[in-house]
ChimeraX commands (.cxc) that place a marker at each C-alpha (Angstrom):
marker #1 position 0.00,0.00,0.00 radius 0.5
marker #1 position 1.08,3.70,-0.54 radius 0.5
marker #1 position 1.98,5.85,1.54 radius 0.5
marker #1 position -0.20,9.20,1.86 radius 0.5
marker #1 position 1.80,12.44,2.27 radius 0.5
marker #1 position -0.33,15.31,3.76 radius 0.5
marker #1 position 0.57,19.33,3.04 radius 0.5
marker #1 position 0.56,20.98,6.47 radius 0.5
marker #1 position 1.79,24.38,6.56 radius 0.5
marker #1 position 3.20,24.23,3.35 radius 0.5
marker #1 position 5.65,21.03,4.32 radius 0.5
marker #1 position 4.60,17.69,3.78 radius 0.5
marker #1 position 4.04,15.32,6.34 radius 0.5
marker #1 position 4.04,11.56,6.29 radius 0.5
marker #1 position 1.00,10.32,7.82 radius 0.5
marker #1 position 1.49,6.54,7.15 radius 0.5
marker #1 position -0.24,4.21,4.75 radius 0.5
marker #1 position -4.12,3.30,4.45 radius 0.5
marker #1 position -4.36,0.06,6.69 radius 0.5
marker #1 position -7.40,-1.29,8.71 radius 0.5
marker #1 position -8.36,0.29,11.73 radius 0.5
marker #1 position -7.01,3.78,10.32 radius 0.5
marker #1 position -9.59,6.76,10.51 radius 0.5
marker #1 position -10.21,7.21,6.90 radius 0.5
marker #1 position -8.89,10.69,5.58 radius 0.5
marker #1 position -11.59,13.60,5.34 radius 0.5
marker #1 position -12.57,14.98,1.76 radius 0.5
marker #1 position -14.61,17.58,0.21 radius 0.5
marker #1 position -15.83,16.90,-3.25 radius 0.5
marker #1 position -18.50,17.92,-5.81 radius 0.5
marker #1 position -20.98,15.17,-6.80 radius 0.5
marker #1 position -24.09,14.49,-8.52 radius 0.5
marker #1 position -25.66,15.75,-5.64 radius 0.5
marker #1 position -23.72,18.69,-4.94 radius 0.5
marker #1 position -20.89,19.09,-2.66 radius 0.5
marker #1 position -20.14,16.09,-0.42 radius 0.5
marker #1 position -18.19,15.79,2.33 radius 0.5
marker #1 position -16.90,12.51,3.89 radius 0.5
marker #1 position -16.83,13.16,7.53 radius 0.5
marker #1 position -20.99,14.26,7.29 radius 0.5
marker #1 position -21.91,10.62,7.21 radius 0.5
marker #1 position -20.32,9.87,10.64 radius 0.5
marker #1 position -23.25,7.44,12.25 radius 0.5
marker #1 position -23.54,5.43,9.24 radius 0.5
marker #1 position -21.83,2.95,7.45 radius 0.5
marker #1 position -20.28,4.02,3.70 radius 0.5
marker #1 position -18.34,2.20,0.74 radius 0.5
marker #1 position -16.51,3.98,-1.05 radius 0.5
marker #1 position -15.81,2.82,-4.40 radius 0.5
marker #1 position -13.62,4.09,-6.86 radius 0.5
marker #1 position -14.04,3.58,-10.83 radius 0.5
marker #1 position -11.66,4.31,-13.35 radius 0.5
marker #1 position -13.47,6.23,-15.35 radius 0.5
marker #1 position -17.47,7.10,-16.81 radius 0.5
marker #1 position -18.82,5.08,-19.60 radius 0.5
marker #1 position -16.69,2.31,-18.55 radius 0.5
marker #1 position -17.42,-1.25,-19.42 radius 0.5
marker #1 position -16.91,-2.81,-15.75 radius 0.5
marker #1 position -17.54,0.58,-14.13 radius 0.5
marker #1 position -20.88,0.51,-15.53 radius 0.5
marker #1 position -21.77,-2.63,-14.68 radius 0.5
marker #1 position -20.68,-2.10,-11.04 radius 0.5
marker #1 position -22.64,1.09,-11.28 radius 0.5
marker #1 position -26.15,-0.71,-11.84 radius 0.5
marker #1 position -25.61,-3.65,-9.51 radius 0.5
marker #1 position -25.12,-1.36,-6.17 radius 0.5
marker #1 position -28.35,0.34,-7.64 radius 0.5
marker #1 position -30.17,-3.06,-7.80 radius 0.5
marker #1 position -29.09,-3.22,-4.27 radius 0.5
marker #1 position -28.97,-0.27,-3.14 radius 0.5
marker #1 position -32.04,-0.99,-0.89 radius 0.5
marker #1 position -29.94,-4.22,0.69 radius 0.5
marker #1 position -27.58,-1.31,1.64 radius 0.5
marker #1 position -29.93,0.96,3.04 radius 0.5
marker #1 position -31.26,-1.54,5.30 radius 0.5
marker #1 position -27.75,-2.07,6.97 radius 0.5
marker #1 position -27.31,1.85,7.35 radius 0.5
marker #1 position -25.28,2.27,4.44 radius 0.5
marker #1 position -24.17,4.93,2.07 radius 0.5
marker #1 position -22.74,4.44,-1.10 radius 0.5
marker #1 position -20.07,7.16,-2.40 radius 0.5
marker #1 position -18.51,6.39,-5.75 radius 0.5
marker #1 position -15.43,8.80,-7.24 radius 0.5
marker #1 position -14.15,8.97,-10.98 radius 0.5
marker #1 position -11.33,11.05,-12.43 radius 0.5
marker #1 position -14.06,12.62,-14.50 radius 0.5
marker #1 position -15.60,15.72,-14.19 radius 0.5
marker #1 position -19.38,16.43,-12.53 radius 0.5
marker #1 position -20.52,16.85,-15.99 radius 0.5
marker #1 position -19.15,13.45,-17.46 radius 0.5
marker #1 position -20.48,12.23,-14.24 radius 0.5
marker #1 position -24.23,13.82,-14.47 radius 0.5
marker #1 position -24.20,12.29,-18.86 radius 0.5
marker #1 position -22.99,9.35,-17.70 radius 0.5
marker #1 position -25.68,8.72,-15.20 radius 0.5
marker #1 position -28.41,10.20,-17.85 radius 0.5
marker #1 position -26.51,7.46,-20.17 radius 0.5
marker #1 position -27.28,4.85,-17.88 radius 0.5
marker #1 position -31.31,5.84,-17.56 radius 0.5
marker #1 position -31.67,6.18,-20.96 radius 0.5
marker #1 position -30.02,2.48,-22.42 radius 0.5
marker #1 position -30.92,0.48,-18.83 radius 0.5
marker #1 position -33.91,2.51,-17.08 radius 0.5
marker #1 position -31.81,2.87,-13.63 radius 0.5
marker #1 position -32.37,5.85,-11.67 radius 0.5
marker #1 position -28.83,5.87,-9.70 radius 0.5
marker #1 position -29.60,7.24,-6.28 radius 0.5
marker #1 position -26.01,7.66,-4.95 radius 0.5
marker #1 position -24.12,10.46,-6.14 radius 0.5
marker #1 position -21.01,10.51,-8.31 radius 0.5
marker #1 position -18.05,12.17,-7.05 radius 0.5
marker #1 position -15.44,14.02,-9.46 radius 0.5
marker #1 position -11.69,13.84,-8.66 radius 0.5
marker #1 position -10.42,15.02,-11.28 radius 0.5
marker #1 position -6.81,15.86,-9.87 radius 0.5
marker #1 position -6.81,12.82,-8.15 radius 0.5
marker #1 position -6.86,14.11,-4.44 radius 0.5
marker #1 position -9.05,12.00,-3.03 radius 0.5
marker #1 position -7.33,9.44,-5.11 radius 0.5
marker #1 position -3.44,10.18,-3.67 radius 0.5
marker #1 position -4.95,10.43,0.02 radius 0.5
marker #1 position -6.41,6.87,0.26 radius 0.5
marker #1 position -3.22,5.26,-2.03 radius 0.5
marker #1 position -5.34,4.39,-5.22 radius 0.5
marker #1 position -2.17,6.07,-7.51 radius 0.5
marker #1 position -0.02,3.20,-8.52 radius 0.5
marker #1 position 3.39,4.91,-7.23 radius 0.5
marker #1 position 5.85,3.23,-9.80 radius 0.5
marker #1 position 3.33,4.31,-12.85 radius 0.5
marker #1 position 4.35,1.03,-14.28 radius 0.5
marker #1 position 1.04,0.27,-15.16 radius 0.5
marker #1 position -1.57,2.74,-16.91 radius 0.5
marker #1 position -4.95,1.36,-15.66 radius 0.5
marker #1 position -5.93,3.33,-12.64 radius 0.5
marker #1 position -6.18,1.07,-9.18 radius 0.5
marker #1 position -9.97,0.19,-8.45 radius 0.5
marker #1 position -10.74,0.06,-4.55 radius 0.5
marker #1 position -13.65,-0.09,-2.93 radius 0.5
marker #1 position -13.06,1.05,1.02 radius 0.5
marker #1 position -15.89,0.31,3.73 radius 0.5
marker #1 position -16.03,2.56,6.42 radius 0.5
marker #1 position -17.77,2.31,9.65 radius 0.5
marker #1 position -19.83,4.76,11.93 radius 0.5
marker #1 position -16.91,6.21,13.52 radius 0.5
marker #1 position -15.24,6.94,10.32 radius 0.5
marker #1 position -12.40,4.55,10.50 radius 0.5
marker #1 position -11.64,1.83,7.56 radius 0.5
marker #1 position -13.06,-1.35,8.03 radius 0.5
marker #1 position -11.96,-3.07,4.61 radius 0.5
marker #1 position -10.42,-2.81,1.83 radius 0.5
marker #1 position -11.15,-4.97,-1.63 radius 0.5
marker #1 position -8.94,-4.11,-4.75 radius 0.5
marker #1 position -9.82,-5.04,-8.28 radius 0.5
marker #1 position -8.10,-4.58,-11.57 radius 0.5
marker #1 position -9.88,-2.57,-14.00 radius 0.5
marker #1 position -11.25,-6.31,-16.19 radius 0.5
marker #1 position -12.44,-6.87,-13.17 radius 0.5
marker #1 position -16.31,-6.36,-12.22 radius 0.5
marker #1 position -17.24,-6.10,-8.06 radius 0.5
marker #1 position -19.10,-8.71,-6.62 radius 0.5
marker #1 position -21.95,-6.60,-4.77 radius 0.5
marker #1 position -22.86,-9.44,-2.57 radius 0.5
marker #1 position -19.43,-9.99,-0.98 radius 0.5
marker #1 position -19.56,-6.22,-0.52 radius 0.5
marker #1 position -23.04,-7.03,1.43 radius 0.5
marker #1 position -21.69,-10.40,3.03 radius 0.5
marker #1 position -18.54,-8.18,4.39 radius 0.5
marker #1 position -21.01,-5.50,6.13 radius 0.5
marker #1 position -22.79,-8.61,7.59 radius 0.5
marker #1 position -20.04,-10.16,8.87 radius 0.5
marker #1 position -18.41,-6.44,10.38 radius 0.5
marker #1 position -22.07,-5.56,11.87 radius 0.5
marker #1 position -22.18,-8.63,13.15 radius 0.5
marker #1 position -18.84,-8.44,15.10 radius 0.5
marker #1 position -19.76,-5.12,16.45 radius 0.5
marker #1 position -23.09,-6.36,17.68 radius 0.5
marker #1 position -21.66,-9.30,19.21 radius 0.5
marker #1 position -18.40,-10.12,19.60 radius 0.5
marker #1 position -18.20,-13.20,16.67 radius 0.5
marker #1 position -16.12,-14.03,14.00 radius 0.5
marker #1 position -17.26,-15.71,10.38 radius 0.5
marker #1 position -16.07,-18.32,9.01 radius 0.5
marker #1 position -14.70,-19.27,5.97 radius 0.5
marker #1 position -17.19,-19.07,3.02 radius 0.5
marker #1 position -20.10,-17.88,5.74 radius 0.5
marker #1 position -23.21,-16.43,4.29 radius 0.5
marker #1 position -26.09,-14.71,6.17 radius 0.5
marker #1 position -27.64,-17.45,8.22 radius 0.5
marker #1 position -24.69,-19.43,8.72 radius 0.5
marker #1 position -22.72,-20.38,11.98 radius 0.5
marker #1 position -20.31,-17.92,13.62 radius 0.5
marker #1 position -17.50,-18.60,15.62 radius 0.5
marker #1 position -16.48,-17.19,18.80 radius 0.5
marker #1 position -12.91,-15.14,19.05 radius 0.5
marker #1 position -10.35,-17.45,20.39 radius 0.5
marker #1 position -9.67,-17.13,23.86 radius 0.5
marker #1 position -5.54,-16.31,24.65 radius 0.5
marker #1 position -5.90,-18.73,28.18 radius 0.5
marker #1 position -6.04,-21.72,29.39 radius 0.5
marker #1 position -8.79,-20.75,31.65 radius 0.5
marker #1 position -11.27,-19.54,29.73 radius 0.5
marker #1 position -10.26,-22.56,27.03 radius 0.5
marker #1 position -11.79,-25.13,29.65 radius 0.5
marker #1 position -14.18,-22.72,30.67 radius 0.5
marker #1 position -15.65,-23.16,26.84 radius 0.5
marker #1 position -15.00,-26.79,27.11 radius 0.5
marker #1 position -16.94,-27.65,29.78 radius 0.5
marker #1 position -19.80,-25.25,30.32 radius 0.5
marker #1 position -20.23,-23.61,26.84 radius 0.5
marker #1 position -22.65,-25.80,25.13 radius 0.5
marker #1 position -24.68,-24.25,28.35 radius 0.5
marker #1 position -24.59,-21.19,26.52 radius 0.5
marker #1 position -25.15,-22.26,22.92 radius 0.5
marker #1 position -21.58,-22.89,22.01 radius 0.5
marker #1 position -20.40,-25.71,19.80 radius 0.5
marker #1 position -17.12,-26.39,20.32 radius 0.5
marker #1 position -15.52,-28.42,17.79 radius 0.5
marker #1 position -11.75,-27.71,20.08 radius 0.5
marker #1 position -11.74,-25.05,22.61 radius 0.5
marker #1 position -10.44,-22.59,19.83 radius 0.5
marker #1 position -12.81,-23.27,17.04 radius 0.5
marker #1 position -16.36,-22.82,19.04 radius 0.5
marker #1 position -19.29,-22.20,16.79 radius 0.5
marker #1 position -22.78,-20.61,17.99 radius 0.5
marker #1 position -26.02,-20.32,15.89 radius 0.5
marker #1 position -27.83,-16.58,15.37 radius 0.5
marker #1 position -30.76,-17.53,17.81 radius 0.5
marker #1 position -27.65,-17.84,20.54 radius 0.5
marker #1 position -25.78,-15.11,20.16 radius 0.5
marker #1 position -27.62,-13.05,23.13 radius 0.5
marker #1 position -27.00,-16.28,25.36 radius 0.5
marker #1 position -23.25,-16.25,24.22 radius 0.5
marker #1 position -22.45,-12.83,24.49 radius 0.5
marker #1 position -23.47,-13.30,27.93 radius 0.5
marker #1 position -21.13,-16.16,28.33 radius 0.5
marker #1 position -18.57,-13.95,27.23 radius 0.5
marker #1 position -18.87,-11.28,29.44 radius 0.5
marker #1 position -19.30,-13.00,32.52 radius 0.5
marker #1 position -16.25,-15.01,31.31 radius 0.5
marker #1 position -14.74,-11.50,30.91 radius 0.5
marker #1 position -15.82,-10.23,34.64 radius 0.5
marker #1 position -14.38,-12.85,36.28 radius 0.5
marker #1 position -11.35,-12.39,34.25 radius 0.5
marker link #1:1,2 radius 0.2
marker link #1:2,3 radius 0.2
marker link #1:3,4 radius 0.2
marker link #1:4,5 radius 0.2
marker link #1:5,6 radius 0.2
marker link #1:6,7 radius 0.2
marker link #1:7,8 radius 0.2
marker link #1:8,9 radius 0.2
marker link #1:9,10 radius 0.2
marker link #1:10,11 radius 0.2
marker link #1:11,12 radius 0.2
marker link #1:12,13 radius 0.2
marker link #1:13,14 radius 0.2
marker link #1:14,15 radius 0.2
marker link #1:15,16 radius 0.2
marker link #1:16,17 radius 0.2
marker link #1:17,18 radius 0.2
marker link #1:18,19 radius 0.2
marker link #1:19,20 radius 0.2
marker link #1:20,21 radius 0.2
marker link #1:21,22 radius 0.2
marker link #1:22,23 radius 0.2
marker link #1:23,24 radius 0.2
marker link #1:24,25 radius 0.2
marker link #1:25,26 radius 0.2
marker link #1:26,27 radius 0.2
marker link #1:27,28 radius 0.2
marker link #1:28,29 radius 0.2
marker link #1:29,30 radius 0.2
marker link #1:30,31 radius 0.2
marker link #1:31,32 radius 0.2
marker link #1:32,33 radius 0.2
marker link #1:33,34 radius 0.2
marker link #1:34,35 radius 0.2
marker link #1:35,36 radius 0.2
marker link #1:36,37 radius 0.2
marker link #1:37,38 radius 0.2
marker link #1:38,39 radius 0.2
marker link #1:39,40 radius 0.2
marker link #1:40,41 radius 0.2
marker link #1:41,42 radius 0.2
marker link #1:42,43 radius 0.2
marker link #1:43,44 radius 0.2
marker link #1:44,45 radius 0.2
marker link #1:45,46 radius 0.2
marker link #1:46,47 radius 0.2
marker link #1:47,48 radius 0.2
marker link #1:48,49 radius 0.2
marker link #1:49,50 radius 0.2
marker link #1:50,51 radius 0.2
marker link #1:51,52 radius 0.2
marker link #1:52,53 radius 0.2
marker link #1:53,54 radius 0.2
marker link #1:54,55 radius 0.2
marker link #1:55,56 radius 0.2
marker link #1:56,57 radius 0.2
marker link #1:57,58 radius 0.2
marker link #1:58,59 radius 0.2
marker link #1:59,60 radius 0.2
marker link #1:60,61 radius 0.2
marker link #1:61,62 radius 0.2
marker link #1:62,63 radius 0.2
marker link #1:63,64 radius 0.2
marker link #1:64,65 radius 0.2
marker link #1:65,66 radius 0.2
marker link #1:66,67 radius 0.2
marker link #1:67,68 radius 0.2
marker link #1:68,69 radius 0.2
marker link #1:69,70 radius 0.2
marker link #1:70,71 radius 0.2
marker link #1:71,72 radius 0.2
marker link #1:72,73 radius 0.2
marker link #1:73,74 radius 0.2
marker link #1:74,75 radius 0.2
marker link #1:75,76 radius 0.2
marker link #1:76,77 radius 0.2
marker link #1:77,78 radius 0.2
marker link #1:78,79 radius 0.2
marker link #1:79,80 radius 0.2
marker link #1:80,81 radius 0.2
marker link #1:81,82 radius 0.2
marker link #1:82,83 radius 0.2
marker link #1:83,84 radius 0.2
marker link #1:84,85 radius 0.2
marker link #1:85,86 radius 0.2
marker link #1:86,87 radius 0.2
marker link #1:87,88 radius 0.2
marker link #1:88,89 radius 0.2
marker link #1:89,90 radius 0.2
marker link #1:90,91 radius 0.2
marker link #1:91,92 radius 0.2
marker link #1:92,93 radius 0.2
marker link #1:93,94 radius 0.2
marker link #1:94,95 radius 0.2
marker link #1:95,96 radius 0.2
marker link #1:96,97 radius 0.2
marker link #1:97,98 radius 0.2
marker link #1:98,99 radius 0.2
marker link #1:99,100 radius 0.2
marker link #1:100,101 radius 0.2
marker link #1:101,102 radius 0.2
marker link #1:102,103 radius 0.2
marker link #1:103,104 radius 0.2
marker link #1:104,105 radius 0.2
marker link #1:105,106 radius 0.2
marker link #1:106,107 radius 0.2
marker link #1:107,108 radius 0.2
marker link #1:108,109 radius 0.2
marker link #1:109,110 radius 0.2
marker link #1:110,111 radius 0.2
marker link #1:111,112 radius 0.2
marker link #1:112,113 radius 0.2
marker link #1:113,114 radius 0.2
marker link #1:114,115 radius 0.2
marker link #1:115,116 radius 0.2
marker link #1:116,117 radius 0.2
marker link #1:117,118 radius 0.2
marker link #1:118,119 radius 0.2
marker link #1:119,120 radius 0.2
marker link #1:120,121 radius 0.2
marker link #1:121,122 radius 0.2
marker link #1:122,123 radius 0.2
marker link #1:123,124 radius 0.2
marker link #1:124,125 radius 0.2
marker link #1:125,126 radius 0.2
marker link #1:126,127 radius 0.2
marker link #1:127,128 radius 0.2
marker link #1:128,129 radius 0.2
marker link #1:129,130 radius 0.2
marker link #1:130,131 radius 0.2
marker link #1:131,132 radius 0.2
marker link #1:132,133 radius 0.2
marker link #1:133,134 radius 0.2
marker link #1:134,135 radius 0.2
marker link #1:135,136 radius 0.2
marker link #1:136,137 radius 0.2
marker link #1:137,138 radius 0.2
marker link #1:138,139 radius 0.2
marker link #1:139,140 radius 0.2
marker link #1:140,141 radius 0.2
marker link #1:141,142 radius 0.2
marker link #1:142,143 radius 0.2
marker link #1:143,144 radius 0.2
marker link #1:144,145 radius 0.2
marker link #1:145,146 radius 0.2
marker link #1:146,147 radius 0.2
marker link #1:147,148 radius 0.2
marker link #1:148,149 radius 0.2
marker link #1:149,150 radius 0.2
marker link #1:150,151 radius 0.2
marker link #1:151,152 radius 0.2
marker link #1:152,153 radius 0.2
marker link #1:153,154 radius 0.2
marker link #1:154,155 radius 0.2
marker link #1:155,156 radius 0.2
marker link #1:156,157 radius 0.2
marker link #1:157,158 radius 0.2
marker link #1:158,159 radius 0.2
marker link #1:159,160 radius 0.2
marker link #1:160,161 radius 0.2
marker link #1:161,162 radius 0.2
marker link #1:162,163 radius 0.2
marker link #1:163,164 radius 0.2
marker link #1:164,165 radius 0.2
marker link #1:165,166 radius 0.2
marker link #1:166,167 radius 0.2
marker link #1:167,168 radius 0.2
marker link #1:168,169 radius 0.2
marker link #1:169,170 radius 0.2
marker link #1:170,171 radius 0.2
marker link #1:171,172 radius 0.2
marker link #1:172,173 radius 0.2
marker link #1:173,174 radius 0.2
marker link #1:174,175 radius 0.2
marker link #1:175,176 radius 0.2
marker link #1:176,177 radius 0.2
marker link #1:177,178 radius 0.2
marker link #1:178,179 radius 0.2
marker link #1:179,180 radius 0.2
marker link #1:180,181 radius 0.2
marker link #1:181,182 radius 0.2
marker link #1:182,183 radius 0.2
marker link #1:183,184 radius 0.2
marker link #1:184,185 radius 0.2
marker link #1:185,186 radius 0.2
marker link #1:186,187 radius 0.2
marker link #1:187,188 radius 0.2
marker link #1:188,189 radius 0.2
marker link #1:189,190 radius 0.2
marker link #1:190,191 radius 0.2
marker link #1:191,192 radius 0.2
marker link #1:192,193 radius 0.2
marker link #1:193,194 radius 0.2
marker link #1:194,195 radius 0.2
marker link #1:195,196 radius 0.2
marker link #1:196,197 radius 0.2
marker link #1:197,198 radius 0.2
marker link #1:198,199 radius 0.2
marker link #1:199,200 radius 0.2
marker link #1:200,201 radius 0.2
marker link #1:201,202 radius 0.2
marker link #1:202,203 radius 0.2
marker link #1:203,204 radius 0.2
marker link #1:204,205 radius 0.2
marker link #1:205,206 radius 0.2
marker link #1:206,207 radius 0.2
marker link #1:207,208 radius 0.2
marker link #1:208,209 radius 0.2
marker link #1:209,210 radius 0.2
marker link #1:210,211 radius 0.2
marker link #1:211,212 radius 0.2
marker link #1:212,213 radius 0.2
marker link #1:213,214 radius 0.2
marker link #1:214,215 radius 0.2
marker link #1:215,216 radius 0.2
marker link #1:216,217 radius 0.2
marker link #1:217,218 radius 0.2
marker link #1:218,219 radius 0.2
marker link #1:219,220 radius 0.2
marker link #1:220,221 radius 0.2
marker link #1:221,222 radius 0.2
marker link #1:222,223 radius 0.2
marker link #1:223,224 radius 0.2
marker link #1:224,225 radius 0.2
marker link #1:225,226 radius 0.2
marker link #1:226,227 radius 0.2
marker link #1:227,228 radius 0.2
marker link #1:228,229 radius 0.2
marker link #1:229,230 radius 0.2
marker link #1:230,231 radius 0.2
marker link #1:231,232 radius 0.2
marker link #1:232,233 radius 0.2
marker link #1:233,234 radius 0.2
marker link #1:234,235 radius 0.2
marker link #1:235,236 radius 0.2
marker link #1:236,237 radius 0.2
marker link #1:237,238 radius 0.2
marker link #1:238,239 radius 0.2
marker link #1:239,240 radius 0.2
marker link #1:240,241 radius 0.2
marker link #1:241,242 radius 0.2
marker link #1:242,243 radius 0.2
view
């Protein structure tokens, strides 16, 4: 990953790369819906996607499935910001373009960067310019505005919008209540419980968490169903208490 290199006072500052947990740089941009800035969705979930360019094969394609979903995101709390290196009039044609050949009304808005700000601050520049197809990310951020994911694509690439969705399951889920997802988990699946870092609470899941809707395959790999996860989250903190 890149690093991002902040003007302050005229002397740029390192400020370290764009990793997980990292409070995802502020912007201010003009979109499809007027001027945007990041940091006014605090409170809600957003994804962030960048596309190459408008009138893109892939691009447009990605385009159209987050507004056949766009609903799916809505229910999770979600706003969807997407940013081109084209201008707010490509974007607005573009968006007409897509009404007019697929009969989608897009209902996020478009962002323009067209000198690649918002680009350089979340490391979507390829630094050694070897290649000339601009870097494709799509970043989800949570409520409190720091990154939660990352996914890059290359530009043959199309998204898959329901990873996208299964990812914001499996992070809302984690906030909510303390579990983990499994490999391959979908939406109705088992989740695991975090593994424990002593040999206490190891036997404590051995021998009194099926009491608590655990199913502990070895005392690190425990596995709980949805309709437990109240019961196991109070496992866990009383586990934690007596801790």
């Amino acid at each position: 990953m890149s690093v991002i290199n902040e003007t302050v006072n005229s002397d740029k500052v390192e400020t370290g790369c764009i990793t997980l947990g990292r409070v995802a740089p502020d912007f201010t941009a003009l979109s499809t819906d007027g001027y945007i800035t990041l940091s006014q969705f605090r409170g809600k979930w957003v994804v962030l996607v960048s596309e190459p360019g408008d009138f893109a094969a892939t691009s447009t394609t990605s385009i159209i499935e987050l507004t056949k979903h766009y609903e799916e995101f809505r229910k999770r709390n979600v706003e969807i910001l997407v940013v081109t290196i084209d201008n707010n009039f490509a974007n607005i044609e573009w968006l007409v373009n897509i009404y007019e050949n697929h009969g989608i009304v897009v209902p996020f808005p478009l962002l323009e960067d067209l000198k690649a700000e918002i680009a350089h601050k979340y490391g979507m520049v390829n630094p050694d310019r070897v290649y000339a197809e601009s870097v494709r990310d799509l970043f989800i951020i949570g409520p409190e505005g720091k990154i939660r994911a990352i996914l890059t694509y290359p530009v043959s690439c199309g998204r898959n919008t329901y990873e996208v969705l299964r990812i914001i399951d499996s992070l809302q889920l984690t906030e909510a209540y303390n579990v983990y997802t499994p490999s391959n988990w979908m939406p109705g699946d088992l989740v695991m419980v975090p593994t424990t870092h002593t040999f206490r609470d190891a036997m404590i899941r051995k021998e009194r968490g099926s009491n608590f809707g655990l199913d502990c395959v070895t005392w690190y790999n425990c596995y709980t169903e949805y309709d437990s996860l109240r019961d196991t989250n109070r496992f866990l903190n009383i586990i934690n208490r007596n801790n």
